[in-house]
N, C-alpha and C positions, 0 to 999 in steps of 0.2 A: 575510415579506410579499413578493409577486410586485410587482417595479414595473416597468411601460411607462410608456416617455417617448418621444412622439413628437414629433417637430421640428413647430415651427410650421412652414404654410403659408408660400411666398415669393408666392399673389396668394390673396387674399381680399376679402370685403367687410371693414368695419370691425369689425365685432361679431365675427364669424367669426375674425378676427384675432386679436381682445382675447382671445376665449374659448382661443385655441390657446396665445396667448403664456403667459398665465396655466395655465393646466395643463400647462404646461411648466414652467414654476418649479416650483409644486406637485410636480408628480414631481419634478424635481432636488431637493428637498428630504427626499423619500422615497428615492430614491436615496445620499442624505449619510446617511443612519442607518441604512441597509441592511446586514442581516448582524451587529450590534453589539449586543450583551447589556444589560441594562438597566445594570449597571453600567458599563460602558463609554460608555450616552447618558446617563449622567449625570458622568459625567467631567469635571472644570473642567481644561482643556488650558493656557490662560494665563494662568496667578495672574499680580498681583491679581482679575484678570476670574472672575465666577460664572459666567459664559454656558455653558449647555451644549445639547449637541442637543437631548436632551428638552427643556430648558425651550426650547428654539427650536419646536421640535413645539406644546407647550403653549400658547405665544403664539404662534402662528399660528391656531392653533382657535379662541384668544381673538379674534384679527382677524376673522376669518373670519363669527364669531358678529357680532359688532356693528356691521361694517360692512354684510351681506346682510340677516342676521336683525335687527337694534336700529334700523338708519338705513332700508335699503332699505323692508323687509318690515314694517318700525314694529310688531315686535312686542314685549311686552312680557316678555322673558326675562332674568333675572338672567345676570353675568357666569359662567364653570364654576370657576373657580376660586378668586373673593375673594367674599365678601357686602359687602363695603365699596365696592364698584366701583373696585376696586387692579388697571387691569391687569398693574402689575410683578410680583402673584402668582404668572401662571403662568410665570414664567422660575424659579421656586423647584422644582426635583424630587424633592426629601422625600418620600419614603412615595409617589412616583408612582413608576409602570410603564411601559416601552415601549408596553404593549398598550391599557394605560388612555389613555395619551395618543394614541396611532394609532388608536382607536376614537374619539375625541371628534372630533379630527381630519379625521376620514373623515365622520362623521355631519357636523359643518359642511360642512364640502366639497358635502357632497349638498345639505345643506341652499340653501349660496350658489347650485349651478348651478341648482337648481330655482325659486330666487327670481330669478335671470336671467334665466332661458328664460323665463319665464310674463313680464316686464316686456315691455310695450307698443313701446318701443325705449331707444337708452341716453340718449333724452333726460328720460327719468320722474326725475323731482327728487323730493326729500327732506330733510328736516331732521337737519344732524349738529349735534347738540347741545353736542357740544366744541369745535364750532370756530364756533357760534351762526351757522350758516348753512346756506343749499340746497343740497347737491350736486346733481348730472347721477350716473344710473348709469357714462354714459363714467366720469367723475372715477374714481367708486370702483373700475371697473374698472382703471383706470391707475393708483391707489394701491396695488391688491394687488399689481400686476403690480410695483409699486418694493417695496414692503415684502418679496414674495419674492426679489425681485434682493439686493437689502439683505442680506438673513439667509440666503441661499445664498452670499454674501460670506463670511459668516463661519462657516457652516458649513462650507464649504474648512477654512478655518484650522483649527475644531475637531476634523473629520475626521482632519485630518491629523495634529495632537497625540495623536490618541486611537492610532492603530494604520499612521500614513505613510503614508495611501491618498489619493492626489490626483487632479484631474482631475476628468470626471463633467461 
């Protein structure tokens, strides 16, 4: 998989912003499993810890899905990886593929920017059901943009366990 990562803008509008910062993590997280055999992104790097890239991959597709598609875009699509609605499912990589999960991935991804672009501005609210309240699209935008910063945190670290490759 071919990854560009372009730096966010240093002046933008706000939205403009969110959408750069934000697909800036997204690619640094493509970036962190670039090059890496599916055994190797399933690699657990620091016992006791499960965490591995794929299941990082996995749950990100799961964010990605229900915070654009389930809260934003109110629609009505099951989780892709639990029927229980367990998002700790998708950090499980069992019987998953690199490809499998950089295809789901990829297909949210499209899914969020296209649920973005078409919102009115990032003040269109919505009901997150977990947390029994209205978000603002800003918010969700500013959650993904922490939840990637988060798990490119530790995708470092796994990276790194996996084959010493730092930085990025």
């Amino acid at each position: 998989m071919a990854v560009e990562r372009i730096g966010p803008p240093t002046v933008a509008d706000e939205r403009e912003m969110l959408r750069a910062f934000l697909d800036y993590h997204r690619a640094t997280l493509a970036l962190k499993c670039d090059g890496l055999s599916d055994e190797e992104l399933r690699r657990r790097s620091m016992p006791p810890s499960t965490l591995t890239l794929l299941g990082l991959v996995r749950h990100m597709a799961e964010v990605e899905r229900a915070w654009f598609r389930r809260v934003i875009a109110k629609e009505d699509v099951p989780l892709l990886w639990s029927d229980e609605g367990d998002y700790q499912a998708a950090y499980d990589p069992s019987g998953s593929t690199g490809a499998e999960a950089f295809a789901a991935w990829q297909a949210e991804v499209e899914h969020s920017r296209r649920i973005e672009r078409a919102a009115e501005s990032l003040d269109v609210t919505a009901y997150q059901p977990r947390w029994d309240e209205e978000v603002s699209l800003r918010l969700v935008m500013l959650h993904m943009i922490h939840e990637y910063a988060r798990h490119n945190g530790h995708a470092d670290f796994l990276r790194e366990g996996v084959d010493g490759t730092v930085g990025v």
